[in-house]
N, C-alpha and C positions, 0 to 999 in steps of 0.2 A: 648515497642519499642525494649525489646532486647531480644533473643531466642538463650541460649548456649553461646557462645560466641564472636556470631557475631552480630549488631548494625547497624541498616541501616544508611548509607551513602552517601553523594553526594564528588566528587573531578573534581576538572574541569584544563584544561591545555593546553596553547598552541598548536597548530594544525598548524601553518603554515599560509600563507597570501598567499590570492587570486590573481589574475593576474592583478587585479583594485586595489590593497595596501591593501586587508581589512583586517586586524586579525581575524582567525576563531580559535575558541577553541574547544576542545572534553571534555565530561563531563560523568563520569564514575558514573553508579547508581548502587548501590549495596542492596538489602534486605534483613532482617532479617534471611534469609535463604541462601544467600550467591551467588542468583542468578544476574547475574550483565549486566546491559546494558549499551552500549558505544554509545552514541549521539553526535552528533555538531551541533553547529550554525548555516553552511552552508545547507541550504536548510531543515532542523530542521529534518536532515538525521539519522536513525538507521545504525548506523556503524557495530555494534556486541551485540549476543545476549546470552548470556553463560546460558543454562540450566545442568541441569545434566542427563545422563540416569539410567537406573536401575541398574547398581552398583555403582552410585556417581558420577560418573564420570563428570566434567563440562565442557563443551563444547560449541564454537561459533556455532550458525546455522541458522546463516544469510549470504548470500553472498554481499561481500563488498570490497573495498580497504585501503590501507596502508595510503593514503595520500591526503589531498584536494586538490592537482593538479590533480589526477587520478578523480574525482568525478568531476573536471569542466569541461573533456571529453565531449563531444555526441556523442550517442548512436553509432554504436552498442558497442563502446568500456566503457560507463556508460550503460545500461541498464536502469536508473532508479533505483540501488541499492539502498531501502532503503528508497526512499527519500518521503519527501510529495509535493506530485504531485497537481498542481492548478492555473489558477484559474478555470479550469474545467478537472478534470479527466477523461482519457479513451477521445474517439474522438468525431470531431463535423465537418458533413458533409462538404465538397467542403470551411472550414473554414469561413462557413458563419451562420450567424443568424439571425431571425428578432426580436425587441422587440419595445416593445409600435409603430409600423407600421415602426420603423428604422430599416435600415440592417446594421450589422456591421460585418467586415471584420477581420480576424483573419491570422495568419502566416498559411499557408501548409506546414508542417514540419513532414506532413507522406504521402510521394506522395500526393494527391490533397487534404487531409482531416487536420484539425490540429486537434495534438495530445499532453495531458497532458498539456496544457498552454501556448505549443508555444515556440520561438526559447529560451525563457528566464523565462522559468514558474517560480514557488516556490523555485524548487529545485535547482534553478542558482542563489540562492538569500541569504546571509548572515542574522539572524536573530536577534532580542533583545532576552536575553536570561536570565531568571529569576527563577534558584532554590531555591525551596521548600523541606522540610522537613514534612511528612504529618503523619495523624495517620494511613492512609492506605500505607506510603510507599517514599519511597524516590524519589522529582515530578522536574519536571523542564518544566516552561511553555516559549516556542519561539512567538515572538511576528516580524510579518509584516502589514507594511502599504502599499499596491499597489493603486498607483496610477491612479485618471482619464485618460484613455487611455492605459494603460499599457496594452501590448501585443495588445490593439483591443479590451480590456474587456472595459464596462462604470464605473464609478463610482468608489470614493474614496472607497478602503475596508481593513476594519480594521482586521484582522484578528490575532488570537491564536491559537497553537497549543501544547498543554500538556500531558508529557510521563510521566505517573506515573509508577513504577515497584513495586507490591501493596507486600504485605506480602503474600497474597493469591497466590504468583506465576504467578502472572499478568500483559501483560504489557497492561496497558489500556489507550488509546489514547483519549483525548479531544477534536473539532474540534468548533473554534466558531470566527463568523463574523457579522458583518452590514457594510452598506454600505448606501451613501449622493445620492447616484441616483439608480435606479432600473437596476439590471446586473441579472449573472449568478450565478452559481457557484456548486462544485463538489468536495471535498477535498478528496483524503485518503493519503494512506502508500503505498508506494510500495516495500516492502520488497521481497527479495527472499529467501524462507526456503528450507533448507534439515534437517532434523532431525535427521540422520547420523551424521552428523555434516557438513560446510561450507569446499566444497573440497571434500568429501569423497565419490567419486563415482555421480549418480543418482539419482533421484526419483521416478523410472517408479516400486518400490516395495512397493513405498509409499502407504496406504491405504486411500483413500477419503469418505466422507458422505457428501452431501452436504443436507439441507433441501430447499431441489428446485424442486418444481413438473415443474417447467416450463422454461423454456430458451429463449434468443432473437436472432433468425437464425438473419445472417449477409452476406452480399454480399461480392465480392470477393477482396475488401478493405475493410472490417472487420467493416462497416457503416451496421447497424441493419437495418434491410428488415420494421419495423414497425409491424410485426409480434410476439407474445407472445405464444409458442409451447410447445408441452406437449412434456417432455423427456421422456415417455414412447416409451417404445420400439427401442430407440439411443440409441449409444455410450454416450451419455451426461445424462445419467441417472445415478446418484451417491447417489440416493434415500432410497440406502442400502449400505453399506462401499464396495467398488470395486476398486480390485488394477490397478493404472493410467495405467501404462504401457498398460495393457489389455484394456483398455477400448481405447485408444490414436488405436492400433494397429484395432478396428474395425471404426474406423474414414474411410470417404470412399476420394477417389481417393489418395493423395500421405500421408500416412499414417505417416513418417519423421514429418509433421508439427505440431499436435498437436492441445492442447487446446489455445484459446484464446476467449474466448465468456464468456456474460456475464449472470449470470442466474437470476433471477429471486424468490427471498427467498419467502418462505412460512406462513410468520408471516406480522404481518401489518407493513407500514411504520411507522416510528416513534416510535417504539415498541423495546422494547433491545430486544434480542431475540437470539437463539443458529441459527450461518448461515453455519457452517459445520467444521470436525471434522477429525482428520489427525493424522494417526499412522504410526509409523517406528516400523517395526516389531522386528531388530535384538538390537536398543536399547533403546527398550520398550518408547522409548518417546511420548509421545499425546500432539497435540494442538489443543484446540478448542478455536474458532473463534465467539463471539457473537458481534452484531453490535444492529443500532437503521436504520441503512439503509435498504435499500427496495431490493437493488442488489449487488453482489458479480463476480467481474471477472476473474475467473478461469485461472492462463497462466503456462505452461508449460515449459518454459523457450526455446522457441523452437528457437529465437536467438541470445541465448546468446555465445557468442565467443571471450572469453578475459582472461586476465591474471587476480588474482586478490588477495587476500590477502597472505602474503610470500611468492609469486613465487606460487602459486597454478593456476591452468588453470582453468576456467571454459568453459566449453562446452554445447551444446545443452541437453539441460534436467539436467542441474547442479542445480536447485532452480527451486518452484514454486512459482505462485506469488497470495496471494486469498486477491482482493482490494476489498475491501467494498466500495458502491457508489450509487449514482443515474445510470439511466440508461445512455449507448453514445449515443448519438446524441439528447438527448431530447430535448435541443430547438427546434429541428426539428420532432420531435416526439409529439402533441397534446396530443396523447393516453398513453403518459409514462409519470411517477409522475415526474409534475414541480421540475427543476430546479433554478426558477425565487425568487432575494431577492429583497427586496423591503425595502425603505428606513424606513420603520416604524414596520421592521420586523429584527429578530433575527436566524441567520445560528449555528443551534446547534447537534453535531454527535458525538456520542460515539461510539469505537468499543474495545475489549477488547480477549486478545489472551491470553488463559489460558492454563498452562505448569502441565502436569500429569505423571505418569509410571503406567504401564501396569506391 
């Protein structure tokens, strides 16, 4: 457990109280290596993510805020920093679905389509929060129970979600639910990374690899065509490491918007498996991204527009955001891998974001 003279750690501390009285606390993980991540209870949110570049140097490079009033925001002044998004990540047509021959009704809270859970998903949601000390690393598991009807979703669902920050340089995320009646469900992270560091410029120098021979085109509300397309010969072919900016700029009609599509991994569902792989060239940082998910959603930060950690701005292309998931829209999608939990079944997803130098 200890390397030099640093000792992995957990420290947790007051955060401030929500606009409904709640006490939220921020909990500081530290590794054997001195790598440190900053989480709260509010919405079982990555606050900050201090790796080092290639002369030691340690740095935040996650985009985030100062304080859980800014985080109770929506959009476009929260983004989603951070947070774990659910009970269905990424969007679900006209806010509708059918299950067992019911339809159920969901919020529109992305022009006609709902998105990320709805006007009060996960991440508007104060957690139970339970640190661990582990042989892989310093863990803290957040624990929610959404209720029957909540947002429009069915069924009581138990849910946990566990940051471990391993000694390997990892921050490897747990994702696990059941539920007393048959729903949906979709969990990730939605972090936004610069590997420059959080503030420092863009990421259009950033370098991508995704292992995605294929992608799901999307209409012009960002609802999947039902179509599965070969990124051969697009812009969305990152099938070899290709710097974003370049690839964004042969994007056809207004070139400004960018990535937000969902691609399609290479490796079976349910399989941990490498989903792609992310250099900053000037300090030397690499993240690779392995999941057990089947899809990866590529975003670009192409609305971000806000103020955000000690007076720093973020702007348009300030963080990327790569959510591991099922596909959007799949209740509505037959031909895309179920979404559907089932009361005699177990919701279990691992993804794990590994910190390297070049």
């Amino acid at each position: 457990m200890e390397n030099g003279s640093i000792i992995q750690k957990i420290l947790n501390s007051p955060w401030g109280i929500t606009t409904e009285g709640i006490p939220v606390e921020l909990f500081t993980l530290t590794n054997n290596n001195g790598l440190i991540a900053k989480i709260t209870n509010y919405g079982a949110t990555l606050v900050g993510l201090y790796v080092p570049d290639k002369k030691g140097y340690l740095e935040d490079i996650v985009l985030g805020f100062d304080s859980v009033s800014d985080y109770e925001k929506f959009t476009p002044q929260n983004p989603y920093f951070g947070a774990t998004v659910g009970r269905y990540a990424n969007r679900i047509a006209n806010g509708q679905f059918v299950l067992n021959g019911k339809t159920y009704t969901l919020a529109q809270n992305d022009g006609s389509n709902h998105l990320h859970g709805g006007l009060k998903g996960f991440q508007k949601h104060v957690f139970q929060a339970i640190p661990m000390l582990s042989p892989e690393g310093p863990s803290i598991r957040f624990k929610y129970l959404s209720h029957d009807g909540d947002e429009g979703y069915p069924g009581n669902l138990k849910a946990s979600i566990t940051y471990t920050l391993t000694n390997n340089n990892e921050l490897k995320i747990c994702y696990y639910a059941t539920t007393d009646k048959t729903t949906i469900i979709n969990l990730t992270n939605h972090s936004y990374f610069n590997l420059a560091g959080e503030g420092n410029g863009n990421i259009l120098e950033h370098k991508l690899l995704l292992e995605a021979d294929n992608y799901t085109p999307v209409n012009a509300s960002l609802i999947p065509t039902g179509e599965i397309k070969s990124v051969k010969g697009t812009p969305f072919d990152f099938t070899t490491s290709k710097i974003i900016g370049n690839q964004i700029e042969k994007l056809e009609g207004d070139s400004s918007k960018g990535f937000d599509h969902n691609f399609v991994l290479n490796k079976k569902q349910n399989v941990f498996g490498l989903a792609a792989r992310v250099e900053e060239p000037i300090s030397g940082r690499i993240m690779e991204i392995y999941t057990t998910e089947p899809g990866l959603q590529f975003y670009t930060g192409n609305k971000v527009n806000t103020w955000g950690k000690e007076g720093k701005f973020y702007a348009k292309y300030s963080g990327f955001a790569v959510e591991t998931q099922h596909f959007p829209d799949s209740p509505n999608k037959p031909n895309f891998p179920s979404t559907v939990l089932k009361p005699d079944e177990v919701y279990q997803s691992v993804t794990v974001y590994k910190f390297l130098i070049k």
